[in-house]
DRENLO-110870 format. One record per residue (C-alpha): residue number from 0; x, y, z. Coordinates in steps of 0.001 Angstrom, whole numbers, plus 500000, padded with zeros to 6 digits. Each point is the difference from the previous one (the first is absolute). Layout:
num:NUM; c1:X; c2:Y; c3:Z
...
% end
This chain:
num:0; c1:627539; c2:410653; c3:017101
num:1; c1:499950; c2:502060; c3:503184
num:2; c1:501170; c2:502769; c3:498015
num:3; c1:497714; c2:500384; c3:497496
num:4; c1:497107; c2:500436; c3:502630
num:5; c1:498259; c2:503311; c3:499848
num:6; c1:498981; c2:501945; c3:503517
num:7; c1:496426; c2:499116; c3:499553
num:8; c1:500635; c2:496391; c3:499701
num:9; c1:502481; c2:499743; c3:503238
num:10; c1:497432; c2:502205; c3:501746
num:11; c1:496666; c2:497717; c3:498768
num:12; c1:502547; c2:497023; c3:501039
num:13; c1:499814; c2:501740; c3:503890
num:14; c1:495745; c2:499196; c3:499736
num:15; c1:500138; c2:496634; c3:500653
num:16; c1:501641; c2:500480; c3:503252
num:17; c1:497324; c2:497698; c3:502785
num:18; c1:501364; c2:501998; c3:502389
num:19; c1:502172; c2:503048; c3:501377
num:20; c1:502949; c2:497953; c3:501124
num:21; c1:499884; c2:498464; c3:496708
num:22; c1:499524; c2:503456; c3:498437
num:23; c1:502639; c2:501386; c3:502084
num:24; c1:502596; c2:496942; c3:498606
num:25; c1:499090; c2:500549; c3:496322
num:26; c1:500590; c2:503673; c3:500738
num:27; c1:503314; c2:499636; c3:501305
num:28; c1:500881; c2:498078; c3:497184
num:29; c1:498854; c2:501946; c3:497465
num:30; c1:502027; c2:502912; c3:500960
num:31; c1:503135; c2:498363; c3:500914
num:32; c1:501043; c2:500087; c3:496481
num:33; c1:499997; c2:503992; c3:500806
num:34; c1:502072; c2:499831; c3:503145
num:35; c1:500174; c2:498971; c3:503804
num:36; c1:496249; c2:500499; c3:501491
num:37; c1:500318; c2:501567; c3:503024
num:38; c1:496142; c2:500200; c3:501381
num:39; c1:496705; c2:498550; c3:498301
num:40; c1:496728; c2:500918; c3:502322
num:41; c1:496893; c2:498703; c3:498362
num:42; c1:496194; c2:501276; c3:500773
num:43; c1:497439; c2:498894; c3:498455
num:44; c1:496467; c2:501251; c3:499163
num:45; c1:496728; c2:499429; c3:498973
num:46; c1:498112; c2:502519; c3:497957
num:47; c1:496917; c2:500054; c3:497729
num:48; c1:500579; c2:496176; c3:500359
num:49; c1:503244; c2:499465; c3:498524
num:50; c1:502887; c2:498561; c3:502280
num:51; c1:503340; c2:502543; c3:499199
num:52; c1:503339; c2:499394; c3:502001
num:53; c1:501942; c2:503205; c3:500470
num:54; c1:503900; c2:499122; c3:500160
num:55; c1:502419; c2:502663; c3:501725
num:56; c1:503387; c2:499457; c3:499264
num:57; c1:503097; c2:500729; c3:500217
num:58; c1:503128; c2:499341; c3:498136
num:59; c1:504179; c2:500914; c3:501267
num:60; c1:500426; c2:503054; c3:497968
num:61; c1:497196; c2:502902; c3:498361
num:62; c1:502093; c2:499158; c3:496322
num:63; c1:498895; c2:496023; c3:499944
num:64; c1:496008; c2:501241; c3:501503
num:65; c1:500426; c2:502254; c3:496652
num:66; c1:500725; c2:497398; c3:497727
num:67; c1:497447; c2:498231; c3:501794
num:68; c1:497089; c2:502151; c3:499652
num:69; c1:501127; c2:500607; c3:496287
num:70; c1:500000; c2:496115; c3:499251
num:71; c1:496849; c2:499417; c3:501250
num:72; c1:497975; c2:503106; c3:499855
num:73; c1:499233; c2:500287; c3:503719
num:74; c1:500687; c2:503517; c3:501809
num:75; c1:501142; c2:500903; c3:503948
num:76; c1:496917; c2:500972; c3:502855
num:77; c1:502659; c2:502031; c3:502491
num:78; c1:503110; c2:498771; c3:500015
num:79; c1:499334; c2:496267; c3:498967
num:80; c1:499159; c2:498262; c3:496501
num:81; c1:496164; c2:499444; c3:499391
num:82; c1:499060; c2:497067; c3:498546
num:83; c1:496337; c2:498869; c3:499771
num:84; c1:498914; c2:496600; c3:498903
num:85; c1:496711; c2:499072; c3:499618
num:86; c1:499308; c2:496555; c3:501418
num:87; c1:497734; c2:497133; c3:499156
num:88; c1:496896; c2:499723; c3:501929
% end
């Protein structure tokens, strides 16, 4: 059933995260299926009172952070993979 998920419910999935090591686990696993994961740095943020986690990552080759960004409809900040997740409060 893995398969059949779309990007928005793998990245709603990241939301219930408690915390950023947990976030930074579910991350890592979550892209594996795309190839080796090199680097995942994690900030997070609080704006206009909503709690966002900002994921920098890296995967082993620019062709697998493609497919990547293409499968889940996330896009690169520099030279890393941008993916923003909106956490619970």
């Amino acid at each position: 059933m893995n398969g059949a998920r779309t990007s928005a419910d793998r990245l709603k999935a990241l939301t219930a995260c408690a915390d950023a090591l947990g976030l930074k686990s579910a991350v890592h696993e979550m892209c594996a299926e795309f190839g080796k994961v090199k680097s995942i740095d994690i900030l997070t943020v609080v704006e206009a009172e909503k709690r966002r986690a900002l994921c920098f990552l890296r995967l082993e080759s620019e062709a697998q952070e493609t497919e990547l960004m293409s499968s889940l409809g996330v896009s690169r900040f520099g030279s890393e993979v941008l993916v923003v997740v909106d956490l619970a409060r």
